[in-house]
C-alpha positions as CSV (number, residue, x, y, z in Angstrom):
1,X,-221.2,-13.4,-142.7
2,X,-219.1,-14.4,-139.5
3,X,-220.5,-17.0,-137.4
4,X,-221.9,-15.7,-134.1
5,X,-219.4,-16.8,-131.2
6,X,-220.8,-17.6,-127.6
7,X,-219.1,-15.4,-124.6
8,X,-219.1,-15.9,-121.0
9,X,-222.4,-15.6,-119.4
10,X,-224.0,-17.5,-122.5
11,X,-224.6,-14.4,-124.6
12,X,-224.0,-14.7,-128.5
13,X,-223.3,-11.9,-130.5
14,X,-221.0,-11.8,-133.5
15,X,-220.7,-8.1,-133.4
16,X,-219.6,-8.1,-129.3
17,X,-215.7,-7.7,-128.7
18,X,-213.5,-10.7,-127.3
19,X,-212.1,-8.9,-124.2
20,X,-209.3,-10.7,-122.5
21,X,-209.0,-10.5,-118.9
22,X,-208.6,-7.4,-117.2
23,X,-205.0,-6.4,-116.9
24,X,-205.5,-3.1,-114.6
25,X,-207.8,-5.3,-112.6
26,X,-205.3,-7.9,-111.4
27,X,-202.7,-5.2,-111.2
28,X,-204.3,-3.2,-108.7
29,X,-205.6,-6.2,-107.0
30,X,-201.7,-7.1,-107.1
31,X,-200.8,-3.8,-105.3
32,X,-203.3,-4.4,-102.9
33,X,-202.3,-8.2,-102.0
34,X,-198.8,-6.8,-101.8
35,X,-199.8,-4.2,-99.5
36,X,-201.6,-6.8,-97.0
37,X,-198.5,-9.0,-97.3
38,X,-196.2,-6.8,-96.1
39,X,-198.7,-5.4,-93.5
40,X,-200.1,-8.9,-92.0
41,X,-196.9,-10.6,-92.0
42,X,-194.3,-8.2,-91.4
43,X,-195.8,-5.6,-89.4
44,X,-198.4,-7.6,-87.8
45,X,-196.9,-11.3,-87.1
46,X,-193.2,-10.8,-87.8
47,X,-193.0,-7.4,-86.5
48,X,-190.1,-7.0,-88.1
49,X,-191.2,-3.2,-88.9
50,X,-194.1,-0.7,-88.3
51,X,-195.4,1.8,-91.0
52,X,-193.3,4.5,-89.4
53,X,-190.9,3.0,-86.8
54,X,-187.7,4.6,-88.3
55,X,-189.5,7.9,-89.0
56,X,-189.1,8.7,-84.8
57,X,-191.7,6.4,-83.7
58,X,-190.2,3.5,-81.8
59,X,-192.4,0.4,-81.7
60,X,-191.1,0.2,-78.3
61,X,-192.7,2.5,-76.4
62,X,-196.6,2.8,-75.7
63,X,-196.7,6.1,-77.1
64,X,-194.5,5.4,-80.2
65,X,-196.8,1.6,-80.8
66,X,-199.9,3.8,-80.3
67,X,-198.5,6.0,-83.8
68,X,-197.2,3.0,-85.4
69,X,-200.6,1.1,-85.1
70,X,-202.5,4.2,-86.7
71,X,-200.0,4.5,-89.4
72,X,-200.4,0.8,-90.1
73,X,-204.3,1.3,-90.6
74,X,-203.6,4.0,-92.8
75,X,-201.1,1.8,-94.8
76,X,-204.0,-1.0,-94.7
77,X,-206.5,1.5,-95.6
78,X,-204.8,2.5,-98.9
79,X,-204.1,-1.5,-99.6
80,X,-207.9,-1.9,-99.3
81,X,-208.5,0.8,-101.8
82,X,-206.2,-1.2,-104.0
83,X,-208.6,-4.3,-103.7
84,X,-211.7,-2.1,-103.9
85,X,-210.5,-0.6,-107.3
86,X,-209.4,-4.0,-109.0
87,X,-212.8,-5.7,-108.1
88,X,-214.8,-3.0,-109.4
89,X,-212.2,-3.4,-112.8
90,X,-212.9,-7.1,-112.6
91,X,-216.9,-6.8,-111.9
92,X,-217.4,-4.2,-114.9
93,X,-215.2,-6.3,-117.6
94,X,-217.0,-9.8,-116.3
95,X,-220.4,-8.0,-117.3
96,X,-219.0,-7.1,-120.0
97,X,-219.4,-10.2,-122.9
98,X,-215.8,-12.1,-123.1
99,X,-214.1,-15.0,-123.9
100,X,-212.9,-17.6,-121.0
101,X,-210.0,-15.6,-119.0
102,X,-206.9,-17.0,-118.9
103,X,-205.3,-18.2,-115.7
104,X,-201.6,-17.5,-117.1
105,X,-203.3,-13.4,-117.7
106,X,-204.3,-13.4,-113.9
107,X,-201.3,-15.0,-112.1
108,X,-199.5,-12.7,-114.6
109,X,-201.2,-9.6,-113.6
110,X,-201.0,-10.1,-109.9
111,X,-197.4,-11.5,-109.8
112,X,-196.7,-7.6,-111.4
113,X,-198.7,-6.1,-108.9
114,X,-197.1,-7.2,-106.4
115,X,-194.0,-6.9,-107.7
116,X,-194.6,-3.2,-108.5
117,X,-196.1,-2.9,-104.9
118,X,-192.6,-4.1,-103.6
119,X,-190.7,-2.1,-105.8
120,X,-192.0,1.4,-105.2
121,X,-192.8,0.7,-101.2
122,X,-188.8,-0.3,-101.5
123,X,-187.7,2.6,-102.9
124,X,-189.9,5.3,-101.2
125,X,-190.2,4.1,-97.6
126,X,-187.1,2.3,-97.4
127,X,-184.5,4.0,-99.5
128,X,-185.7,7.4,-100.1
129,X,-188.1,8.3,-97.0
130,X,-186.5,5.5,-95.1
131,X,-189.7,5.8,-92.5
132,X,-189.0,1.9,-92.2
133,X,-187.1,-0.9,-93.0
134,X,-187.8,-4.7,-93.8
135,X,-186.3,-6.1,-90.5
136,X,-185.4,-3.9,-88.1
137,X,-184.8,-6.6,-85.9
138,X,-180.9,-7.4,-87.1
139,X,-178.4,-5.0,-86.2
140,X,-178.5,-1.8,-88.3
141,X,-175.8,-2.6,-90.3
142,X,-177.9,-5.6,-91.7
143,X,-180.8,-3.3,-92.9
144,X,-179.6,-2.5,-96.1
145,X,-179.4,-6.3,-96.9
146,X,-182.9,-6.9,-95.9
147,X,-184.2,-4.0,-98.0
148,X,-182.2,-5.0,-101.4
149,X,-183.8,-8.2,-100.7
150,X,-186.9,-6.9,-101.1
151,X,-186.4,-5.2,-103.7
152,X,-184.6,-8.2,-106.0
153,X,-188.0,-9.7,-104.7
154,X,-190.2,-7.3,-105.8
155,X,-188.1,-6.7,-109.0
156,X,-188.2,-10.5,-109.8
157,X,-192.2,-10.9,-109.3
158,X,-192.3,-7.9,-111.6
159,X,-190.1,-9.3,-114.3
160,X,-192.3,-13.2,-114.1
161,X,-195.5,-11.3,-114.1
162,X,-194.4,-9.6,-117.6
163,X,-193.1,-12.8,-118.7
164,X,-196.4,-14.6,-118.6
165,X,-198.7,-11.5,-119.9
166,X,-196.2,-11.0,-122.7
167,X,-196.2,-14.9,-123.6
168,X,-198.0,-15.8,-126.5
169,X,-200.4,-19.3,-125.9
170,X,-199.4,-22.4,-128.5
């Protein structure tokens, strides 16, 4: 007979699962911090960019900051989602019984959240839509650095998140 092990929350049942931490959860709640990053400090105190100001709405008109702030909400809207989702992930495996989570699991999942958030907001708003870029504030020519930056940053939050959710513990 196995011996009965004692889970989170103080339950003990030797037939109950070991779940590790939630992977989707801190991944989505990645996206979202992403998202409210980019939103808080380079649309809001930056300003470097608005959801939509190289899409025709220039940030600096009235009429053009009046679209921009609406498309921002949107944009922190759908961020908010992202959080919404990875708590209710997080609330349903913590009721669930588990083992202690590890802290190298969670950093790991939101550092590829992020990441991923950076990534695909690069590519699609940036390069392909191109509704925006990262600092509009350098001359035009400079954009393109700016947005590879992003990217490499994105890409390299990504690749450490992996790292520590593929490493085994000692």
């Amino acid at each position: 007979m196995r011996k009965a092990e004692t889970f989170a929350g103080g339950d003990t049942d030797a037939t109950a699962p070991a779940a590790g931490f939630p992977i989707s959860a801190g991944i989505f709640l990645g996206l979202g911090i992403g998202g409210f990053f980019d939103g808080i400090v380079l649309h809001q105190i930056l300003q470097w960019h608005h959801m939509a100001s190289s899409a025709g709405f220039a940030s600096d008109t009235v009429e053009g900051l009046k679209w921009n702030t609406l498309f921002d909400g949107l944009f922190h809207a759908a961020t908010y989602v992202f959080i919404l989702v990875g708590l209710v992930l997080l609330w349903r495996a913590a009721r669930k019984p588990h083992r202690p989570w590890s802290s190298r699991r969670l950093v790991g999942s939101l550092l590829a959240g992020f990441g991923l958030f950076n990534l695909v907001e690069g590519l699609v708003n940036h390069q392909i839509l191109g509704i925006h870029h990262v600092n509009e504030t350098v001359p035009r020519s400079q954009w393109i650095y700016w947005d590879i930056g992003f990217l490499v940053w994105g890409a390299a939050m990504l690749v450490a998140g992996v790292a520590l959710l593929r490493r085994r513990t000692a």
